[in-house]
N, C-alpha and C positions, 0 to 999 in steps of 0.2 A: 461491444457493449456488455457482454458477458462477463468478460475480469471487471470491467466496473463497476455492476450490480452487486458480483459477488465481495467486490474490497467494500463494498456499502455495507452488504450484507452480516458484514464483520467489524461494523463500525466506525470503518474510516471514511471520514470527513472531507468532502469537495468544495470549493463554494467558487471556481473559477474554470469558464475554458481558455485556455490560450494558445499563443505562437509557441513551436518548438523549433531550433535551428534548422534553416531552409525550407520551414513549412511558409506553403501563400497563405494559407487559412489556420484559422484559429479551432486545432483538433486536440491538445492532450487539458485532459481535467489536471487539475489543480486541486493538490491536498487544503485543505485551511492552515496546518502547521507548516506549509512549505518546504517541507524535508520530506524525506522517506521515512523517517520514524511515522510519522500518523498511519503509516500502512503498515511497516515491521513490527512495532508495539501488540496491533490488534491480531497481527498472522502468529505472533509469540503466545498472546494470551489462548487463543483459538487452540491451539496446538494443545498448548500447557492442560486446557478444559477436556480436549479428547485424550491426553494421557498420554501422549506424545514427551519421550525422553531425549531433551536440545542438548547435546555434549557439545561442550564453549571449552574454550582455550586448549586445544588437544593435540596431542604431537601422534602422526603416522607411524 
């Protein structure tokens, strides 16, 4: 319950519990946007606010 206060706590949006494959019971929350962006969008901005430098497209 902890990651999920904290991905609230950041703005991301629930509004469903449901089934995951091979669960009997209905345990994973549900974004409202149903993708993983309603959580990555807000861990990006969070980041970008504490001054956090995200190097995108980058060759080793």
């Amino acid at each position: 319950m902890e990651a999920l206060e904290w991905a609230k706590s950041l703005g991301a949006e629930f509004d469903r519990v449901n089934y995951h494959g091979g669960h009997a019971v209905k345990r994973v929350h549900q974004l409202k946007q149903r993708s993983g962006s309603g959580l990555v969008v807000k861990q990006y901005q969070k980041a970008k606010e504490l001054g956090v430098v995200i190097e995108q497209r980058t060759k080793q």
